[in-house]
C-alpha positions as CSV (number, residue, x, y, z in Angstrom):
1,X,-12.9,87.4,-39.3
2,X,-13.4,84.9,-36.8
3,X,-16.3,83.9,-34.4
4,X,-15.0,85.9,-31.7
5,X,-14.4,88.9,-33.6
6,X,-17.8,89.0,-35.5
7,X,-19.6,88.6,-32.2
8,X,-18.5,91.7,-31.2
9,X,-19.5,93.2,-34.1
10,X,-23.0,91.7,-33.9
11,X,-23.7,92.8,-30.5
12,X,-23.6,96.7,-31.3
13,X,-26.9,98.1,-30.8
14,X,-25.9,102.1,-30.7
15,X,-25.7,101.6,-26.6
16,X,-23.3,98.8,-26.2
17,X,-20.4,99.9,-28.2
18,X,-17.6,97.2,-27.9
19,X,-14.4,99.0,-28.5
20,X,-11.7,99.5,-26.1
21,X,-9.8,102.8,-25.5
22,X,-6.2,102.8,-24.0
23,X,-5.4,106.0,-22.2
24,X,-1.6,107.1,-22.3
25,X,-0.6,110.3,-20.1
26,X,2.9,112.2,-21.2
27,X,4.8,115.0,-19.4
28,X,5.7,117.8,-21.4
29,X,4.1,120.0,-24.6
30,X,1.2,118.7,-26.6
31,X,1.9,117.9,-29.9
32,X,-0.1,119.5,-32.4
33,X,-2.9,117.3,-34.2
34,X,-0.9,117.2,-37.6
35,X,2.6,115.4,-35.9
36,X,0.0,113.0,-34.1
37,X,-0.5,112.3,-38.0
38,X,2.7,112.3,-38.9
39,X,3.6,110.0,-36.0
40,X,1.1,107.1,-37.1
41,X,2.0,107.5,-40.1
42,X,6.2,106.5,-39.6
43,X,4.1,103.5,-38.1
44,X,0.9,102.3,-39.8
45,X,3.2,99.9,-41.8
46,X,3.4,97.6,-38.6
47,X,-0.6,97.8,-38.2
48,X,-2.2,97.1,-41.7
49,X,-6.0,96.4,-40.0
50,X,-5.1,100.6,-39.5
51,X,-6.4,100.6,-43.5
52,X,-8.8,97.6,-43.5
53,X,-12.5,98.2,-43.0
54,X,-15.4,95.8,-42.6
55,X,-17.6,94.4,-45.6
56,X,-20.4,91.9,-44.6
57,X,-20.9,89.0,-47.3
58,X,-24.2,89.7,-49.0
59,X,-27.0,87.7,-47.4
60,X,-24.9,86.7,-44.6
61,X,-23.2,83.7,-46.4
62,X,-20.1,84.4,-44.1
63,X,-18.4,86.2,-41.6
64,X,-17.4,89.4,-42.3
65,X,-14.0,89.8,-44.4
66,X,-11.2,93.0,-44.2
67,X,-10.9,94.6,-46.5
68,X,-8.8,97.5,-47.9
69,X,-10.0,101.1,-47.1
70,X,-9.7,102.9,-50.7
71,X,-10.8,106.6,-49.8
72,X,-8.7,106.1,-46.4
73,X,-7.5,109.3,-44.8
74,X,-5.9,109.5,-41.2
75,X,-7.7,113.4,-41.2
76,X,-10.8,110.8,-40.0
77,X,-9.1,108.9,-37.2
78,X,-7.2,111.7,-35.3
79,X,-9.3,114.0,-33.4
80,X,-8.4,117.2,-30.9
81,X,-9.9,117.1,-28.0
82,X,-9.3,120.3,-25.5
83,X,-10.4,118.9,-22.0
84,X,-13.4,119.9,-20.2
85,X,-13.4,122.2,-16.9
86,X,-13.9,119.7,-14.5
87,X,-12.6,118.0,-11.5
88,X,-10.8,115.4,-13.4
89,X,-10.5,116.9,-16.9
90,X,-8.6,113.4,-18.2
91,X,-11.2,111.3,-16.7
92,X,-14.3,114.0,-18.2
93,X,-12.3,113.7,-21.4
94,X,-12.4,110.1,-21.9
95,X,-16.0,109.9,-21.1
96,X,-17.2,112.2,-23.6
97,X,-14.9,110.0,-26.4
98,X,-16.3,106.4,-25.0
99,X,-19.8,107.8,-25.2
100,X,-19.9,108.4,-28.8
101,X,-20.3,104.6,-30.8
102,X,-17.4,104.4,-33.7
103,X,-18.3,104.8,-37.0
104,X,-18.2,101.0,-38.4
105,X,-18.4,102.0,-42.2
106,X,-13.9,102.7,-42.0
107,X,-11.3,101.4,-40.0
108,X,-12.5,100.7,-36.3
109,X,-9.8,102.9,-34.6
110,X,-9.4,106.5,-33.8
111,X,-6.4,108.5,-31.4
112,X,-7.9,111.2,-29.6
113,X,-4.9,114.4,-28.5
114,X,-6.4,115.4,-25.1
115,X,-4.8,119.0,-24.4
116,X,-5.1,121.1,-21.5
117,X,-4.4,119.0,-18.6
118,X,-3.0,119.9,-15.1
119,X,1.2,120.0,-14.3
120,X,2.0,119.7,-18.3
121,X,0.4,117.3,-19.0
122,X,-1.3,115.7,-22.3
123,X,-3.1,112.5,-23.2
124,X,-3.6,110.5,-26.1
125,X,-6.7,108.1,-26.0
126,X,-6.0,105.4,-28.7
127,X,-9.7,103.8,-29.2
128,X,-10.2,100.6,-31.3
129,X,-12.6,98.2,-31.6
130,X,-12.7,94.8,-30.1
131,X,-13.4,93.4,-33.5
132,X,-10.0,94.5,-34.6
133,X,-8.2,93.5,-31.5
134,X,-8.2,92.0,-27.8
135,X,-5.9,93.1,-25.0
136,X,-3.0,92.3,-25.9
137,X,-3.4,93.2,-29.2
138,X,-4.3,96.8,-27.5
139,X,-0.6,96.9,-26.2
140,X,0.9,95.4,-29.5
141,X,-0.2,97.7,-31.6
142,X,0.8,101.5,-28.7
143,X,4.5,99.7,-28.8
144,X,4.7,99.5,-32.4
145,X,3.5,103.5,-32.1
146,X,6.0,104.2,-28.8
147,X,9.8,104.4,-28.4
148,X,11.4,103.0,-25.5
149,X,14.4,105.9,-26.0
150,X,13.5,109.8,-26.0
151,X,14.5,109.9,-29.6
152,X,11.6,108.9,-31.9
153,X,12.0,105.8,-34.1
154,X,12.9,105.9,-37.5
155,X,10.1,105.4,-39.9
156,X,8.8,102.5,-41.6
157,X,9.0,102.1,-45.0
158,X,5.8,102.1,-46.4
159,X,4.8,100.9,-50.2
160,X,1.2,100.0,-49.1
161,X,-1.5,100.5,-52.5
162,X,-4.7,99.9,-51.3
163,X,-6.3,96.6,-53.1
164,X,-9.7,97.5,-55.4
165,X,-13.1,96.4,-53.5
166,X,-14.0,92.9,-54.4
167,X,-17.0,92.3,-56.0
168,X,-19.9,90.8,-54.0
169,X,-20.2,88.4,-56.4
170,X,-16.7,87.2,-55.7
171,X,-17.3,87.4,-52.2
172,X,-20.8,85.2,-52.7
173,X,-18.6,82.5,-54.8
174,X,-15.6,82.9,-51.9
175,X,-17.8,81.8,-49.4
176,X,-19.5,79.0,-51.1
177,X,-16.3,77.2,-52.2
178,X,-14.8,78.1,-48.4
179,X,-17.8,76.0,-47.0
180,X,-17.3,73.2,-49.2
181,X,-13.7,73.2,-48.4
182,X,-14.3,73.2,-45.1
183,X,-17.0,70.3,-45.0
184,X,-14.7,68.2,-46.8
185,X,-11.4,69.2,-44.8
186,X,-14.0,67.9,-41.6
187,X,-15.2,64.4,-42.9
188,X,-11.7,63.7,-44.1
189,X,-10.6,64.1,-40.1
190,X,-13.5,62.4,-38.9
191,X,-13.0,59.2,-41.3
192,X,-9.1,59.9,-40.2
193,X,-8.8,60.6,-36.8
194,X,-12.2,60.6,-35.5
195,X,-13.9,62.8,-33.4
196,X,-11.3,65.2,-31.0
197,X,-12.1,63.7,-27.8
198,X,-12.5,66.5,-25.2
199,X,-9.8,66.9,-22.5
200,X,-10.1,64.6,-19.4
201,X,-10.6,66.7,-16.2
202,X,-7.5,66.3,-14.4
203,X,-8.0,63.8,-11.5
204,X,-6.8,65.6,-8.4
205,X,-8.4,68.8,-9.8
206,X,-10.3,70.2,-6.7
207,X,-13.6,71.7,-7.2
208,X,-14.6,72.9,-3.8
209,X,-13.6,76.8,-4.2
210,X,-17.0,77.0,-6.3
211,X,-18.8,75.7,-3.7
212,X,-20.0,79.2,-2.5
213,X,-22.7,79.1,0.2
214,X,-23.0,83.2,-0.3
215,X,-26.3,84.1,-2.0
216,X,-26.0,85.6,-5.4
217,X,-26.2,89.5,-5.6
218,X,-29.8,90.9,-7.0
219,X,-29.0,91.6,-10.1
220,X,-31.3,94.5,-10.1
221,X,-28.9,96.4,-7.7
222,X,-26.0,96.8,-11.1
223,X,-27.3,95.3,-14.2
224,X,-29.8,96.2,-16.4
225,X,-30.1,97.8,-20.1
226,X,-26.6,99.5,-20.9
227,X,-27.3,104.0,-22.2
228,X,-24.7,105.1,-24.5
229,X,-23.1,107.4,-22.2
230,X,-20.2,106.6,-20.3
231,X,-18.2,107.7,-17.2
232,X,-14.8,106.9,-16.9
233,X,-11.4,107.9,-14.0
234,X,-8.6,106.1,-13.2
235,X,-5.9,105.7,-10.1
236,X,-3.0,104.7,-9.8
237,X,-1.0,102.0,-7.3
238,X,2.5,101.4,-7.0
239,X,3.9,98.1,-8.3
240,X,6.1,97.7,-5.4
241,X,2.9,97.6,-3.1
242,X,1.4,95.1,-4.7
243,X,4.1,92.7,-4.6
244,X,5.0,93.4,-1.1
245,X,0.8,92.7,-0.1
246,X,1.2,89.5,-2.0
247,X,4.4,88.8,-0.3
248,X,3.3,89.3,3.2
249,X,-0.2,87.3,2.1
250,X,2.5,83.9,1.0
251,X,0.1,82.5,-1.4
252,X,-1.5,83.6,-4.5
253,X,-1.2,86.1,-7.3
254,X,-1.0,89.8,-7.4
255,X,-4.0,89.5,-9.5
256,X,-6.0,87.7,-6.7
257,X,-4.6,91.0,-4.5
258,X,-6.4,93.1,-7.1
259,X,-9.3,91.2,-7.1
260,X,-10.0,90.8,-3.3
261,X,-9.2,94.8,-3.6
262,X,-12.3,95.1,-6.3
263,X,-14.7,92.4,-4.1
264,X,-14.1,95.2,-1.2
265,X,-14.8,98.1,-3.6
266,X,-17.9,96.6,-4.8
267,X,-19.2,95.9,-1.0
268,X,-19.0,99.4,0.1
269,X,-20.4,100.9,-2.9
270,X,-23.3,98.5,-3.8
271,X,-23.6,98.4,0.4
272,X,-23.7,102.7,0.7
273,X,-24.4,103.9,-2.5
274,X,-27.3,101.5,-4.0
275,X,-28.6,100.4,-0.8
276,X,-28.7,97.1,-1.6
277,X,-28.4,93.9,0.7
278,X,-24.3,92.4,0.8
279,X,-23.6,90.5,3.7
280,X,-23.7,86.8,2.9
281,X,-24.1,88.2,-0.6
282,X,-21.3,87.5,-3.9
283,X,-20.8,88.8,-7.3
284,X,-19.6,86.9,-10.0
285,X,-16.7,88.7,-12.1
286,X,-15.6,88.0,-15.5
287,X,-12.1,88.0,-16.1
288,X,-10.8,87.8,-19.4
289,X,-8.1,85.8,-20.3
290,X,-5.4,85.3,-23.4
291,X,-5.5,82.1,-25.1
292,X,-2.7,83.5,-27.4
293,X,-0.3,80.4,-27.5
294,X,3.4,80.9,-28.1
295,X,3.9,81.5,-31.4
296,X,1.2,83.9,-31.7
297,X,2.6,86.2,-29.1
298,X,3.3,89.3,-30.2
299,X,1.0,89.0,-33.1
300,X,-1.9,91.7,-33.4
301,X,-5.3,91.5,-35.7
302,X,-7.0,88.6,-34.2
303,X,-8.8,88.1,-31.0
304,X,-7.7,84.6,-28.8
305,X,-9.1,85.5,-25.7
306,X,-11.6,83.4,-23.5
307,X,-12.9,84.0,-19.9
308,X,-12.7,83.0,-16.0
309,X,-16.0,83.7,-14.3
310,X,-14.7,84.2,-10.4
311,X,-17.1,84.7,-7.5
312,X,-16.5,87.5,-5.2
313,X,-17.7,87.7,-2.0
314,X,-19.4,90.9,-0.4
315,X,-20.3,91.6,2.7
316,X,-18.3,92.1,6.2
317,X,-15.1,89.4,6.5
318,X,-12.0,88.9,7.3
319,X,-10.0,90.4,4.3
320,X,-7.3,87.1,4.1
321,X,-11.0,84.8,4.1
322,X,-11.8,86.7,1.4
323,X,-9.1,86.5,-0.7
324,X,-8.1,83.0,-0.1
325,X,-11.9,82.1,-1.0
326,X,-10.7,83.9,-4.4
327,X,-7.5,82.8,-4.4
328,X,-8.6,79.2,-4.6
329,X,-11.0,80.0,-7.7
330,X,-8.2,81.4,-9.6
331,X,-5.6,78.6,-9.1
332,X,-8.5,76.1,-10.2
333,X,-9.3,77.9,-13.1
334,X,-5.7,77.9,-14.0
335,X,-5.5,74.2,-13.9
336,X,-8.4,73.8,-16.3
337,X,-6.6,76.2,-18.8
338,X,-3.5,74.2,-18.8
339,X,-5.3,70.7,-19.4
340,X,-7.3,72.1,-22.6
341,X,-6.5,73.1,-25.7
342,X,-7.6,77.1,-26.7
343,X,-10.0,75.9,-29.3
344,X,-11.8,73.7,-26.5
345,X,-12.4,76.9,-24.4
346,X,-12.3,79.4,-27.4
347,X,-14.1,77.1,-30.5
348,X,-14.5,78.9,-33.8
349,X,-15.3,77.0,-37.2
350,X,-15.9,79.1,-40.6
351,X,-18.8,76.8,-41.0
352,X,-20.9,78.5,-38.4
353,X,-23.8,80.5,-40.1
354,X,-23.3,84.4,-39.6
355,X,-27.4,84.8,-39.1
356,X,-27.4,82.5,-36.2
357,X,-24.0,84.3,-34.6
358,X,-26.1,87.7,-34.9
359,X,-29.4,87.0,-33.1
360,X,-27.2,84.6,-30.5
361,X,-24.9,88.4,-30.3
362,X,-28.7,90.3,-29.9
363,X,-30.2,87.7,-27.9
364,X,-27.5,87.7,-24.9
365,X,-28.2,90.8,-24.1
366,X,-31.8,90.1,-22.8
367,X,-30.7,86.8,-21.7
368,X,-30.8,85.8,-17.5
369,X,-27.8,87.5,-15.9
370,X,-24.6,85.1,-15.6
371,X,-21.9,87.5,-14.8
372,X,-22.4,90.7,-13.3
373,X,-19.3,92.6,-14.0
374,X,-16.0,92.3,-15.8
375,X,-12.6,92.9,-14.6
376,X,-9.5,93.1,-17.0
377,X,-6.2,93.0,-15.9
378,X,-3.4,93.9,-18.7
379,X,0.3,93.8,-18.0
380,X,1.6,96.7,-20.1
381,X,5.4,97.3,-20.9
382,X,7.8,97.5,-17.8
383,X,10.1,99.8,-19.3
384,X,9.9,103.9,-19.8
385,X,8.5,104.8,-23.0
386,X,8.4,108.0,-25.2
387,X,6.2,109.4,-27.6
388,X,8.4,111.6,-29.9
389,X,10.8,112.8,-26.4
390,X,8.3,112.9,-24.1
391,X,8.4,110.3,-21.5
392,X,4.7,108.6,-20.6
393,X,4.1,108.4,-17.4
394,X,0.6,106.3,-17.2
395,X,-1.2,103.5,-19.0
396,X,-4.8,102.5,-18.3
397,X,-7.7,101.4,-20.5
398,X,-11.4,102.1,-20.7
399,X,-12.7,98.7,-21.4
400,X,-16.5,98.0,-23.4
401,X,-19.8,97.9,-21.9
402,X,-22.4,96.0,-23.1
403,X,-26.1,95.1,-21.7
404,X,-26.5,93.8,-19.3
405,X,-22.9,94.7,-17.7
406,X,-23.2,98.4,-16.6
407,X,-20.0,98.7,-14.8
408,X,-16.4,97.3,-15.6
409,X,-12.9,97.6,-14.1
410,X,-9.4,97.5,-16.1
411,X,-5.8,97.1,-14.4
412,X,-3.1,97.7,-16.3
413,X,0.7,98.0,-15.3
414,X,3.2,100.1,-17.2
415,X,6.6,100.9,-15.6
416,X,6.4,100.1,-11.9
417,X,2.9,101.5,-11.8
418,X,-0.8,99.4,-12.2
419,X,-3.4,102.2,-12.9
420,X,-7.1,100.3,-12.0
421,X,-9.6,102.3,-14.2
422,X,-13.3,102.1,-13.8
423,X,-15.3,103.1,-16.5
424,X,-19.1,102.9,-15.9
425,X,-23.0,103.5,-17.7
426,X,-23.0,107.3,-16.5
427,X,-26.9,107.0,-16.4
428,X,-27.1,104.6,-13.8
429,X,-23.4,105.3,-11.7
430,X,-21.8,108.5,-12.7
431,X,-19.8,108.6,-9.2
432,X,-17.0,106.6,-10.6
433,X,-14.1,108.0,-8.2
434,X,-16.6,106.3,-5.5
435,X,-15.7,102.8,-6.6
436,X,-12.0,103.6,-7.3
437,X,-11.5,105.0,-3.6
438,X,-13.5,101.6,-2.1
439,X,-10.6,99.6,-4.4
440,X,-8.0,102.0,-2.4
441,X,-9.6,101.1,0.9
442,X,-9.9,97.5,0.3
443,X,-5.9,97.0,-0.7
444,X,-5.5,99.3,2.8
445,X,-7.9,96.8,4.2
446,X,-6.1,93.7,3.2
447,X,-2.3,95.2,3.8
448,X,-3.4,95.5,7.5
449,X,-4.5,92.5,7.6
450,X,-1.6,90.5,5.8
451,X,0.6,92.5,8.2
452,X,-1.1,92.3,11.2
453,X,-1.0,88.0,10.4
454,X,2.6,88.2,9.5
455,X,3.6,89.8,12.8
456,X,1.8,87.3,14.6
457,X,3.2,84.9,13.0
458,X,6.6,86.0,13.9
459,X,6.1,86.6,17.7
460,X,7.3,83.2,19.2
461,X,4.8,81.3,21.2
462,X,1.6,83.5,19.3
């Protein structure tokens, strides 16, 4: 296990649970609970941290190691789970299975059958930790389990014994001769190469989009101590819409699109909702990023993902200011990420001491705010797929809370569709559709806009 991966792990305090659910909606009959089984099964072969659990080195020595589950059963990782009379039975679903912490002692995944949903409908909730996996991993791992033809895929031949426990003694001696190694494999680049100098900051590199004169937001008014319960809904944009905002907009991502979107969202509800001061007022964002380089891609089990911290300014504005303030911050980050390495931004070492990575997990959580939210943004697989003949027809993800972030947004895209999912601390903002339709009104808001510039634009003389 790696730095990343066992800080994840450290963090968990029974409130802040860091796993990550994917949600996948199909048309069509449920399956039953056992072909769910039976379906993971034909497939576990291409996932083998599916059968691997956790074991901690005794006295903390090292990092965590997998290890083979030897009493594994998939009776313990796929659950039925009738949906709740409610107004949005998927979204009351998914809360009530992110509320509930994993159990840590087997493998950190479980797939959830929600039955019972309106126009035919079922759902499958596959929920792993982030120990196990990151993002993209996420995706990896629900194509391996998906077929892009109605006809399922054929099985996978699968001669997998699980491996006897290893001692702790072994594990003790392991870790000892691992540290050696890796002191010696250190000084031997040191005498050899010397010390990796760190990237030069590209010279025309602009730093003036993170010269905000907003005022930070209180961070009273969203963060704070993170409850186990959670609140969770999703909508759903068309792709096409996206592209023709960022179209009529000339410059910038669709991400950026998304982004100004979310800085509108958070306005109305922070401004209405929590009564709180916004105009002249940002909030910074983290927004997680793959540092998966080429030859990893495609390659699940191990977290390579760092972060962009992006400030996004509340208050009343011109929607194109707004996004070109964030516009700018994205296309700067960008050029830092492509002048250093992955183990600049994302260093890990085997040497580091397991102790100190779990009271520097504890301690962040009581540590000054930084970041006051996180959004994802995922690109899933453009193509229809199927889950034993029945076509999916949505993809979104409930991403991890953890003190002192109390609210977080996903986007994902699957098939022509990005589904923006909010997922929230329930005891602090249950009203979750609230912040999703602000995000509807703020891509409105800056269509309008980017239309109304564009036909200025092309009225000669104006």
């Amino acid at each position: 296990m790696n730095l990343i991966d066992a800080s994840f792990l450290y963090s968990e305090d029974g409130q802040s649970h860091n796993d990550v659910g994917v949600v996948l909606v199909f048309d069509g009959p449920a399956p039953i609970r056992e072909d769910v089984m039976q379906l993971i099964a034909d497939r576990i072969a291409l996932v083998p941290r599916f059968r691997q659990k956790i074991k901690h080195v005794p006295y903390a020595m090292a990092l965590p190691v997998w290890m083979d589950d030897t009493t594994f059963t998939m009776r313990r990782h796929v659950h039925h789970n009738p949906a709740p009379p409610a107004p949005d039975p998927l979204g009351a679903a998914v809360s009530q299975i992110m509320s509930v912490p994993m159990d840590l002692s087997i493998p950190l995944w479980e797939t959830h059958l929600i039955t019972g949903l309106p126009e035919d409908q079922f759902a499958l909730v596959m929920r792993m930790h982030h120990a196990m996996v990151d993002g993209v991993d996420s995706i990896e791992i629900i194509r391996y389990l998906l077929s892009d033809k109605p006809e399922a895929e054929p099985p996978i031949l699968d001669t997998w014994r699980a491996r006897p426990e290893v001692p702790d003694a072994t594990l003790i001696a392991s870790a000892f001769t691992d540290a050696v190694k890796d002191a010696v494999n250190l000084w031997t680049q040191i005498m050899t190469k010397g010390y990796k100098a760190f990237p030069k900051m590209p010279e025309t590199l602009d730093l003036s989009a993170f010269m905000s004169t907003s005022i930070p937001l209180n961070p009273m008014a969203i963060n704070g101590p993170v409850r186990a319960g959670r609140a969770y809904a999703m909508t759903e944009v068309p792709f096409t819409r996206l592209r023709a905002i960022r179209k009529l907009l000339g410059s910038g991502t669709i991400n950026d699109v998304v982004l100004s979107a979310c800085a509108y969202g958070y306005t109305s509800v922070i401004n209405e909702y929590l009564h709180e001061q916004v105009e002249n007022r940002s909030i910074r964002a983290m927004v997680p990023v793959s540092l998966h380089s080429p030859d990893q891609a495609g390659v699940a089990g191990h977290n390579e993902i760092g972060a962009m911290v992006v400030e996004l300014p509340l208050g009343t504005m011109d929607p194109l200011v707004r996004h070109e303030r964030i516009r700018k911050q994205m296309e700067t980050f960008k050029t830092l990420k492509n002048a250093m390495p992955a183990d600049t931004i994302n260093p890990g070492s085997s040497m580091a001491s397991p102790m100190t990575l779990m009271m520097a997990s504890r301690m962040a959580s009581s540590a000054p705010v930084f970041v006051n939210t996180v959004i994802s943004n995922v690109p899933g697989p453009q193509t229809t797929l199927y889950l034993d003949g029945r076509r999916m027809t949505r993809m979104g993800a409930c991403i991890s809370l953890w003190t002192p972030l109390k609210i977080a947004i996903s986007v994902m895209s699957y098939d022509g569709t990005v589904t923006v999912s909010v997922v929230t601390d329930d005891a602090s903002f249950p009203k979750v559709h609230v912040l999703l339709d602000a995000i509807q009104a703020g891509l409105d808001d800056i269509e309008a806009a980017a239309r109304a510039a564009a036909t200025t634009e092309a009225v000669p003389g104006s």
